[in-house]
Structure formats: C-alpha cells, structure tokens
C-alpha positions as CSV (number, residue, x, y, z in Angstrom):
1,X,0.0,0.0,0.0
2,X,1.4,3.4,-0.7
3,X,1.8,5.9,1.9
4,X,-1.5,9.0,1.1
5,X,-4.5,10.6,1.7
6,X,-7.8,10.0,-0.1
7,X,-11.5,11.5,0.5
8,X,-14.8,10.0,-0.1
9,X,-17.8,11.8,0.5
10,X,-21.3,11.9,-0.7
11,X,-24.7,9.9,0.2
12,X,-24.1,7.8,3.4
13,X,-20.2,9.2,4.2
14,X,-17.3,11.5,3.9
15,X,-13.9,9.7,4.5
16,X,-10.6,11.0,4.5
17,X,-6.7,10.6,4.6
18,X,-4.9,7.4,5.8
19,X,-1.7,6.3,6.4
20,X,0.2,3.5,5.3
21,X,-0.7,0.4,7.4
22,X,-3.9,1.8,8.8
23,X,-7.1,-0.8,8.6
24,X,-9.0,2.1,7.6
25,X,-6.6,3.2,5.0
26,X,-8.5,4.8,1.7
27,X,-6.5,4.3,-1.4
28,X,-6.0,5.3,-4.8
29,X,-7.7,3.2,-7.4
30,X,-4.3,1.8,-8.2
31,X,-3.8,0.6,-4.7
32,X,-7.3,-0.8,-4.2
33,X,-8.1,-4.7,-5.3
34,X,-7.3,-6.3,-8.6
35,X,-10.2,-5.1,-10.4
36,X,-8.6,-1.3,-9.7
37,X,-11.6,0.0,-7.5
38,X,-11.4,2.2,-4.5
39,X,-11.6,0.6,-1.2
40,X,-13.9,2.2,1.1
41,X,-15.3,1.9,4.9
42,X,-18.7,3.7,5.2
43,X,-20.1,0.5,6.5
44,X,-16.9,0.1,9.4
45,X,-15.4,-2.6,7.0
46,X,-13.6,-2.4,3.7
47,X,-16.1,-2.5,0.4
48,X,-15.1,-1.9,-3.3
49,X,-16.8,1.9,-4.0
50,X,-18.4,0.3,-7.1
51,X,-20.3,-2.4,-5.1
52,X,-21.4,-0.3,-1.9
53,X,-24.4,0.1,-2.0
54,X,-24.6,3.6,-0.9
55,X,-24.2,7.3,-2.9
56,X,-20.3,8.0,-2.8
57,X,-18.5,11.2,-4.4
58,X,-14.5,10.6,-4.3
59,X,-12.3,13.8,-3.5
60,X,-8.8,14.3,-3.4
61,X,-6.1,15.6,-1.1
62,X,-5.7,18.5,-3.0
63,X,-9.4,18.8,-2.9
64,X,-9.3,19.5,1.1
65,X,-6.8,21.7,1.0
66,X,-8.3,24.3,-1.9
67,X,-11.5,24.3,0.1
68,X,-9.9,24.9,3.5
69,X,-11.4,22.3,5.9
70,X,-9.7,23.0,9.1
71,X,-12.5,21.8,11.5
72,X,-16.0,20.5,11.7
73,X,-18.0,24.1,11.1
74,X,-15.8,23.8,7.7
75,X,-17.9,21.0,7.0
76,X,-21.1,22.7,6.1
77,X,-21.7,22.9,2.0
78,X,-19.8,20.3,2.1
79,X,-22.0,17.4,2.9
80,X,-25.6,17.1,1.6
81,X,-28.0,17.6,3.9
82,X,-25.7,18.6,6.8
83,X,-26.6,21.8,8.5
84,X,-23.5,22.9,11.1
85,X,-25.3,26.3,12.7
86,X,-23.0,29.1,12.6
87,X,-24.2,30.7,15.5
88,X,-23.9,29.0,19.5
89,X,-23.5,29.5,22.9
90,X,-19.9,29.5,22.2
91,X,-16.8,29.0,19.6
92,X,-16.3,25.5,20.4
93,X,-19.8,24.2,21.5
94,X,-21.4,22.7,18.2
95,X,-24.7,22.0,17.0
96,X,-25.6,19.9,14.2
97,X,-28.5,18.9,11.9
98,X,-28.8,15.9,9.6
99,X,-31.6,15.3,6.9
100,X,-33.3,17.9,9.1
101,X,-33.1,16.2,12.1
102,X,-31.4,17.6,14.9
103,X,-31.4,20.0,18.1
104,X,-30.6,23.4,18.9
105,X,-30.3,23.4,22.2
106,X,-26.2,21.9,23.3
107,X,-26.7,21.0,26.2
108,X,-29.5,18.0,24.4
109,X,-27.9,14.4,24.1
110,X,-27.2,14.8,20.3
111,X,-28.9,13.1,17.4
112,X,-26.0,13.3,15.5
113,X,-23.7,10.8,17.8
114,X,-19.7,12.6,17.5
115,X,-17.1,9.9,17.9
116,X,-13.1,11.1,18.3
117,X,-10.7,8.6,18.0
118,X,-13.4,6.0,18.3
119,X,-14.2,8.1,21.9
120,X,-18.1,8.7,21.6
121,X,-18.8,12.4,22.7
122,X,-21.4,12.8,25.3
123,X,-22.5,16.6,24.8
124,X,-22.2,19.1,22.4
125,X,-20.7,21.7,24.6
126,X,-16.8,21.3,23.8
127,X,-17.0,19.1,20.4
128,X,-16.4,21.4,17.6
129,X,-13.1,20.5,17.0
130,X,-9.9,22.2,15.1
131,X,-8.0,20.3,13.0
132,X,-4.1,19.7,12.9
133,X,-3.3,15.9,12.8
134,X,-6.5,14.8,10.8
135,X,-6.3,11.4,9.0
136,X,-10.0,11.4,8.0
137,X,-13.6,12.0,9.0
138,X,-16.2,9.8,8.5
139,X,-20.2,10.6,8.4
140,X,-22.9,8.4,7.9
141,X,-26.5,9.0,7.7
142,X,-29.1,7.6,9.2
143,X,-29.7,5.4,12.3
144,X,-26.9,3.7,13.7
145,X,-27.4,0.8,15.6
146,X,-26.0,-1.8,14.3
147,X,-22.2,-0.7,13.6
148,X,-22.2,1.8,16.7
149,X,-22.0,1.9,20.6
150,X,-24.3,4.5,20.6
151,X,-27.8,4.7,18.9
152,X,-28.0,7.5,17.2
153,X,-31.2,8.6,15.2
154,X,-29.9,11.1,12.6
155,X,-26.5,9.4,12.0
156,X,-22.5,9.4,13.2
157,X,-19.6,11.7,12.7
158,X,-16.4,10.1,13.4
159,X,-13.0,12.1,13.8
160,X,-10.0,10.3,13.3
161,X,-6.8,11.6,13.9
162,X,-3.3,10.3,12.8
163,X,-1.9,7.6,14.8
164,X,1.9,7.9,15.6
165,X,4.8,5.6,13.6
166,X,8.2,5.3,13.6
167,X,8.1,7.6,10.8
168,X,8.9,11.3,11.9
169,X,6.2,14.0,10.7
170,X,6.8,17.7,11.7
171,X,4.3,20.1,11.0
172,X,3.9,23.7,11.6
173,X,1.7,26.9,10.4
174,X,1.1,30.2,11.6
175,X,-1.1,32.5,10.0
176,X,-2.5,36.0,11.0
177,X,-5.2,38.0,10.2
178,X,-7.9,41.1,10.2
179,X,-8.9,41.5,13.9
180,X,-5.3,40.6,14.8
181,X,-6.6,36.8,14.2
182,X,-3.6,34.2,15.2
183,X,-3.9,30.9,14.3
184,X,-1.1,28.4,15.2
185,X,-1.1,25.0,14.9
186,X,2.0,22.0,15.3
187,X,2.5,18.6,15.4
188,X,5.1,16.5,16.3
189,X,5.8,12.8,15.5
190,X,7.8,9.7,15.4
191,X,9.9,7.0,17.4
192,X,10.8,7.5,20.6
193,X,12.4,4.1,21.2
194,X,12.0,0.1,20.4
195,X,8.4,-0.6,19.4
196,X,7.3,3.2,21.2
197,X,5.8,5.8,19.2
198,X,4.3,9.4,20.1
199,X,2.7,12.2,18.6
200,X,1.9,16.0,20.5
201,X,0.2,18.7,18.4
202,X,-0.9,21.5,19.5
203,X,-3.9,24.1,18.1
204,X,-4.3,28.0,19.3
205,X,-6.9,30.1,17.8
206,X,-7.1,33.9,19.1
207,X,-9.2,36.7,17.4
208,X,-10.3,40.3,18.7
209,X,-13.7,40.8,19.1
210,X,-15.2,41.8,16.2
211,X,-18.8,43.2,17.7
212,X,-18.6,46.2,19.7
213,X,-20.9,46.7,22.5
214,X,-21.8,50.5,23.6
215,X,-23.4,48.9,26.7
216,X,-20.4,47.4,28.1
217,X,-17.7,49.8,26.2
218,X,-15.8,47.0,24.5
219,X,-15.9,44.9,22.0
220,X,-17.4,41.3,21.8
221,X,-17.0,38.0,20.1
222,X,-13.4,37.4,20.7
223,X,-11.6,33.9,20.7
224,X,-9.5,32.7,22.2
225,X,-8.6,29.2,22.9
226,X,-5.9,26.4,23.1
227,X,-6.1,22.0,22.8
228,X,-3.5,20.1,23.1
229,X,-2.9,16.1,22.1
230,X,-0.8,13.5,23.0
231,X,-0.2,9.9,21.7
232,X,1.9,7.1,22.9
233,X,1.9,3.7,20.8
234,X,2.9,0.4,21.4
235,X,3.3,-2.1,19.5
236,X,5.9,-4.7,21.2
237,X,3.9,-7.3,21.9
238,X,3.0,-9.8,19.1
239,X,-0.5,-8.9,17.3
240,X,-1.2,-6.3,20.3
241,X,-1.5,-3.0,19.0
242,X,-1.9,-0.3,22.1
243,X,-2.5,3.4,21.7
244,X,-3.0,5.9,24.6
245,X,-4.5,9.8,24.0
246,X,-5.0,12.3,26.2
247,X,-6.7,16.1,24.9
248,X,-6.8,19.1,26.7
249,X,-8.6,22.2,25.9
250,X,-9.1,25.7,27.0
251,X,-11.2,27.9,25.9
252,X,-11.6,31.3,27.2
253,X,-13.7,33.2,24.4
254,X,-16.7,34.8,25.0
255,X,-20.2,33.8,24.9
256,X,-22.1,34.4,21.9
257,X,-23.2,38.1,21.6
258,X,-26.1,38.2,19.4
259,X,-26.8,41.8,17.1
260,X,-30.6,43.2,17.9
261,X,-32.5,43.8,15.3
262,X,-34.2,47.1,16.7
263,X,-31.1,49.5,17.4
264,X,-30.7,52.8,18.2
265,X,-30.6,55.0,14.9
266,X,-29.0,52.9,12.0
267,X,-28.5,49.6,12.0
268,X,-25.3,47.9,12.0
269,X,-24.3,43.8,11.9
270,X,-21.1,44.3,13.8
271,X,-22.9,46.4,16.9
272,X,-24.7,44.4,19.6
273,X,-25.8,46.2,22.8
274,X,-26.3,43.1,25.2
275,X,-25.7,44.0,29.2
276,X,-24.2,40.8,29.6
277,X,-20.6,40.6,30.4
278,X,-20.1,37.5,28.0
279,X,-17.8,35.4,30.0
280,X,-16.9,32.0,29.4
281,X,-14.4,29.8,31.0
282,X,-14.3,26.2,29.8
283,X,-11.8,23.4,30.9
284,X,-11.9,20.1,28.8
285,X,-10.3,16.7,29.3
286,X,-10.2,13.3,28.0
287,X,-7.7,10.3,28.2
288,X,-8.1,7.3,25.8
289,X,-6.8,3.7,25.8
290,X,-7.3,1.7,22.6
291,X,-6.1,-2.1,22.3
292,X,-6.8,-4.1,19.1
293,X,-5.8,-8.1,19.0
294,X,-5.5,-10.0,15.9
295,X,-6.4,-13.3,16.8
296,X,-6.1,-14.7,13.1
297,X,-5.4,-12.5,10.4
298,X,-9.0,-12.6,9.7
299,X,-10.6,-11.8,13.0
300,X,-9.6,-9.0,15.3
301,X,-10.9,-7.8,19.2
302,X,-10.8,-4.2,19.7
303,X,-11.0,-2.6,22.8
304,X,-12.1,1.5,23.6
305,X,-11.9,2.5,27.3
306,X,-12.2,6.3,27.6
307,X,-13.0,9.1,30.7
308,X,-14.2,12.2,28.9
309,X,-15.4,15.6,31.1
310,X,-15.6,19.4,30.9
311,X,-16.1,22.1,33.4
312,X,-17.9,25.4,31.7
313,X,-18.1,27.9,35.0
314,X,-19.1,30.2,34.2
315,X,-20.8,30.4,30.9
316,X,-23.3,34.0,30.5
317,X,-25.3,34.8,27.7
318,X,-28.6,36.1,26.8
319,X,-30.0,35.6,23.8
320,X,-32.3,39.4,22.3
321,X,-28.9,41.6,22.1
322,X,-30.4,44.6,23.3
323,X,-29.5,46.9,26.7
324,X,-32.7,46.1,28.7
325,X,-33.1,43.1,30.2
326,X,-35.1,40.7,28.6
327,X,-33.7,37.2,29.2
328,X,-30.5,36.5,30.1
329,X,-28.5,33.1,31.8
330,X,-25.8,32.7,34.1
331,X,-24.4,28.7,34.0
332,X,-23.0,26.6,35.5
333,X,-22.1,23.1,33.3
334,X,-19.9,19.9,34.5
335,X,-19.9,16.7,32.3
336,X,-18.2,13.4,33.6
337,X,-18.2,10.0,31.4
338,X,-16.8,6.8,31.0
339,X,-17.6,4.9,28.5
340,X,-16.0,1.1,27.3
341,X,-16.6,-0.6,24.4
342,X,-15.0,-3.9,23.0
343,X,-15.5,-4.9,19.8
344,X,-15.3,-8.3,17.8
345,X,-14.5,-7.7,14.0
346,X,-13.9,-10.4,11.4
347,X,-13.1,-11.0,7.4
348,X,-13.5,-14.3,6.1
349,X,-13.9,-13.6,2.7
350,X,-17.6,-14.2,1.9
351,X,-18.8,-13.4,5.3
352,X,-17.8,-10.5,7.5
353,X,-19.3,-9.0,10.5
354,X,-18.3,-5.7,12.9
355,X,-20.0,-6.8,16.6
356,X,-19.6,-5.3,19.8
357,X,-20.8,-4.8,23.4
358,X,-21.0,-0.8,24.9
359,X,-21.5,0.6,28.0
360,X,-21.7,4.3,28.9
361,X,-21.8,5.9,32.8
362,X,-22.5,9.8,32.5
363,X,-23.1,12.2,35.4
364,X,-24.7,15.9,33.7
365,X,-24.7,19.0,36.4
366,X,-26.3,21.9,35.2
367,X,-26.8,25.1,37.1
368,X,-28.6,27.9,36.0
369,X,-29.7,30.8,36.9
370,X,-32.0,32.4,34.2
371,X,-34.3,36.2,34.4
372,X,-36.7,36.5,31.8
373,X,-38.9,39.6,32.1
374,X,-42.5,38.5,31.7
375,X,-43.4,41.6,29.0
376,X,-42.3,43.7,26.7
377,X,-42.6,46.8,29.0
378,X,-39.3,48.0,30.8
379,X,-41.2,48.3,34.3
380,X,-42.8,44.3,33.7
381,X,-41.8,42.0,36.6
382,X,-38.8,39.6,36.2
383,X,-38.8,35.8,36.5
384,X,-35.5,34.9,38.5
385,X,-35.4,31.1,38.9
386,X,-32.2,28.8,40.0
387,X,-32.6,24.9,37.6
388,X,-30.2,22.9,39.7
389,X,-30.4,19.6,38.5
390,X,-28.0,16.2,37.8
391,X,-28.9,13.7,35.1
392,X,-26.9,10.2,35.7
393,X,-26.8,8.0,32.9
394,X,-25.7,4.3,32.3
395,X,-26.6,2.9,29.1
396,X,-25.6,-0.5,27.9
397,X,-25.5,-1.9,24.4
398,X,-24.6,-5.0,22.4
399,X,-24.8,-4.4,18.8
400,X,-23.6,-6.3,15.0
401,X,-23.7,-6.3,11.4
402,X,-22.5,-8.7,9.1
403,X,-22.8,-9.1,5.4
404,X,-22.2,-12.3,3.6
405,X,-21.6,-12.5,0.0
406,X,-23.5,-14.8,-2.2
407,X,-21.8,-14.0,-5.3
408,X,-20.6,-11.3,-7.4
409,X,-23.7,-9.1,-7.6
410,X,-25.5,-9.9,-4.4
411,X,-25.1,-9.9,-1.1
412,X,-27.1,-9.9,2.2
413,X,-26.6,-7.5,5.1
414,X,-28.2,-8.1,8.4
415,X,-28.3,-6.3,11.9
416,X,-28.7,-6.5,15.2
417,X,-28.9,-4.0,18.5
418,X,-30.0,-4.5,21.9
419,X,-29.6,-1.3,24.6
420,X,-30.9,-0.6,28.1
421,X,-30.9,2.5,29.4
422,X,-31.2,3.9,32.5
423,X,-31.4,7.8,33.6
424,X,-32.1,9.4,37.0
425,X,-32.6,13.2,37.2
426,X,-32.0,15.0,40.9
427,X,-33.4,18.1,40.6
428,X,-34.0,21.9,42.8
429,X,-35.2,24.4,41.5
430,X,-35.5,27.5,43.3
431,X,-36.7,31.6,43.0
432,X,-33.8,33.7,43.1
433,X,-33.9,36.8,45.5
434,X,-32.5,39.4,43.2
435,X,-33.5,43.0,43.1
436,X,-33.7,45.1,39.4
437,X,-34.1,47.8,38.6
C-alpha cells in the first residue's frame, strides 16, 4: 500500500486521509483490489466503491486543502443535507443537523452521535473541533445501531486523527489576520524508542472581538482558545497494538453576543448592545486507551476505554442583544463519562461481520440561573429562577452487522442492536432573591 490521503464523500459518508498500514486506510484506485476500484469503509469494513451500495463522491487531497477544511464548522456545504449552525453558545460548543433532524439546544444528548478517536462524545458543549493531525472524517446518515455503541437517530460523525509511527512527521503553520486573528497549529511525530511511538500537536486560535458593544464599552466575540494532544503507541507485543491519548482544551472566548434587530438610529451587523458581560471559562479533558488483538489475520478484538469531562463555569449569555433586560443566563455546566466498548470484528472472505458490546456511565450538572422579564414593557416583573439539576446515565448496548456475500452481484446485510438504558434526574429548582431595577 502506498503511503497517502484520499477523500470520499457523498450519500451515506465523507472519508478522508490514511496512512500507510492503517485498517481504515483509503487508497488510490491503483492501490485498491485487482479489479482497480477504490476501497472504502462507510459501512466500518472495507467494500469496493463500485459495489457499496450507498451514494459515494471521491475527493482528493488537494481537494481539502483548496476548500480549507480545518475543522468540523468547515464541513457545512460540504455534505448534503448537513446543516452545522454558525451561531452557538460558544466558539467551540457545536450543534448539528442531519436530513433535518437535529437540536438546537447543546446541552441536548445529540442526534448526531460525534465519535473522536473511536471516543463517543457525550455533549455538544466542547465538540467542535480544530483540526491539525487529521487522517480522515467519516459521516454516515441515518440510524446507527448496528455498527455503533451509541444509537444515534440522525447518523454518526467520526473524527480520526493520525496515529503515531516510527516515521517522523513535523508540521507547523502560523497564520495571522484582520482583527489581529492568530492561528497556530504544530505537530510533532515519530519513534521514541523500540516498538514506542508518540505524537503531540498542538492548536491555538485567538481573534479580537469583532462586535462592539456600547453597553459594556468594549468589543465582543473574541476567541480565544488552546487544545492540546498526546499519543503514545505500542506495538511490542505480538498482534497487540496499544494506543494511549489524552486532549486538553481551553477555551476562554466569549459567549455568543447576538446583534438586535431594533437599534438605536441605523443599523449595523457588527454592533450588539447586550448587558451581559459575556464570560466563558471552559476546561476540557479526556484520556483514551485503545487495544486491538489480531487473533487470526481474519478476525480482530478491539477494545475502547475512555473518561471524557468538561467544566464550563461560568458560561453567560442572553440571547435578544439589546440593553434592557429581557432574558438572560448565568451557567454553571460539568460533564463526567466513561464509557467502554469492545468490539469483535472479522473477514472471512464471503462473510464479514463488525459486533460489539458498549457501555456508557455519564453524570450531567447543570446550574442555571436564568431572568426573563414577563413583557415587553421595561417596568414588567422579572422571573428569576435557580434549575439545579444532575442527570446520571448508564446505558448498555450490544450491537452487529455482518454481510455475507453470495456471489458477485449480491449480497445480504443483516443487523442487530439491543440497549438498556437507564437515567435518573436529581433536581432543585429554586426563586432567586435578586432585586432590578
């Protein structure tokens, strides 16, 4: 196989880049099987392109790079039928739609279930992600529960990122622009000794604000955040393949600032006049352990074990834009989850199957303190109410597909998914004792 990148995209999926020795690896149609097609894995196993029985548009490399995808907003226009709202909470909390199904609010479960490094992504708040060490992204439409931990309704996004070698790979950019916009990104690869690997890239994004507020006498809308990733593989034990990751980001940009429609005198798209001091301080972690074991060079075990959890405190934001109080929030979010998965994956030429069992543990606080004035009259009374509430979640899955080939043109495809789920909610809401005026 020859060392590249490749891109497919279209009806059910958009795939890109691999690596030399990858089992995901997308090749060029010289590299694929004897017939000279393109290998694909929208269905989480290797097909011909020709003979999946899905919608596929191929992209190039070069491709990519002319249309500037550096991270999962970049996605929009890209995809059919993917909507990626422009406009959130915050810079790196993310809300998607799919074939018109999705939500709006982040803090919602999503519909479209995000996967990073095989790591499923609980919330939306913290998963719009940057790219620097990308090896390809995968999305599929539809339900998923038959090739994934996690039912999802409208379909999956998965984000792979490049898994270190022995081969050394140094990457660097800076770029600047209006706003005094700095964008920085690195990464750092290769052997560090006998069968040990590692990787470290880095990502900084930092922008003025680019809204000015007369209420608060500054501008608004500024970024500015830094992640950080690091890899160790090992691979010196026979048919054992073992990667660690661990990512940590900060993100200190402010809350969205909306622009009012009803302004004083003219109106302007870069003047909002919100009395909310948009602050936002958000703390993000997750470590990764990922073990696959060949057993026979046609069936494989594959195991995910992953802790994922953020801390947004505090997060503000009101939603009209204008000076008066209308509706504002002031938030308190903290995520924990674990979540293990082990999956059973096997080739044996007519028949191959992708099967797995999935468990998830997830403990949601939310506080929120939210005044919402009950009319439209500056003297109208104010609601001020506390939500403090904890959702705990253990879900538990076991899930398989396999396909087995009858001959050349046909083929049968059959599926399987059982889940139990289980939620308790704690809840206290109170009436805040605030005076306005």
């Amino acid at each position: 196989m020859k060392k590249g990148n490749f891109l497919v995209a279209g009806g059910s999926a958009i795939l890109a880049a691999a690596m030399a020795g990858s089992a995901w690896a997308q090749v060029p149609a010289e590299d694929g099987d004897a017939s000279g097609g393109i290998i694909v894995t929208a269905e989480r196993r290797a097909t011909d392109l020709q003979k999946t029985a899905i919608a596929i548009s191929a992209f190039t490399p070069e491709t990519l790079e002319q249309r500037n995808i550096t991270n999962v907003r970049d996605l929009a226009g890209q995809v059919p039928n993917l909507f990626v709202a422009r406009t959130s909470i915050s810079h790196t909390t993310q809300t998607f739609s799919l074939r018109g199904v999705g939500e709006s609010d982040p803090i919602q479960e999503p519909v479209l279930a995000i996967y990073v490094d095989d790591v499923y992504i609980p919330r939306q708040i913290a998963s719009m992600s940057e790219f620097v060490d990308l090896e390809r992204i995968e999305l599929l439409r539809g339900p998923q529960g038959t090739l994934y931990g996690r039912n999802s309704s409208a379909g999956a996004l998965r984000i792979i990122t490049r898994a270190p070698d022995e081969t050394t790979h140094v990457t660097a950019e800076l770029g600047y622009g209006s706003y005094n916009d700095v964008q920085g990104r690195a990464l750092v690869s290769g052997k560090i000794a006998d069968d040990l690997s590692g990787s470290i890239a880095w990502i900084h994004r930092s922008r003025d604000g680019v809204t000015y507020d007369p209420t608060l006498g500054h501008d608004v809308n500024r970024i500015d955040l830094d992640a950080w990733r690091g890899k160790l593989r090992y691979t010196g034990i026979a048919n054992l393949d073992a990667l660690l990751t661990v990512n940590i980001l900060r993100d200190r940009s402010d809350t969205r600032s909306y622009i009012p429609v009803n302004q004083p005198g003219s109106f302007s798209r870069r003047r909002s006049y919100s009395e909310v001091e948009p602050d936002q301080h958000l703390n993000s972690r997750s470590a990764s352990l990922r073990l696959v074991y060949d057993l026979s060079p046609s069936l494989s075990i594959k195991s995910i074990s992953a802790f994922t959890g953020f801390n947004l405190n505090p997060v503000n934001y009101e939603n009209d834009g204008e000076a008066a109080l209308i509706q504002k929030n002031l938030i308190h979010y903290n995520d924990r989850a674990f979540s293990q998965e082990v999956q059973l994956n096997g080739d044996f030429g007519d028949l191959s199957f992708t099967s797995g069992l999935f468990y998830l543990h997830e403990r949601f606080f939310v506080e929120r303190d939210g005044f919402s004035r009950t009319g439209t009259a500056a003297t109208a009374p104010v609601n001020r109410l506390r939500a403090h509430n904890i959702t705990y979640t253990d879900a538990y899955a076991i899930f398989g597909e396999g396909t087995w080939k009858a001959n050349d043109i046909f083929s049968l495809t059959a599926g399987l998914r059982g889940t139990i789920e289980k939620k308790r909610f704690v809840f206290d809401n109170k009436v805040i004792d605030v005076d306005f005026h």
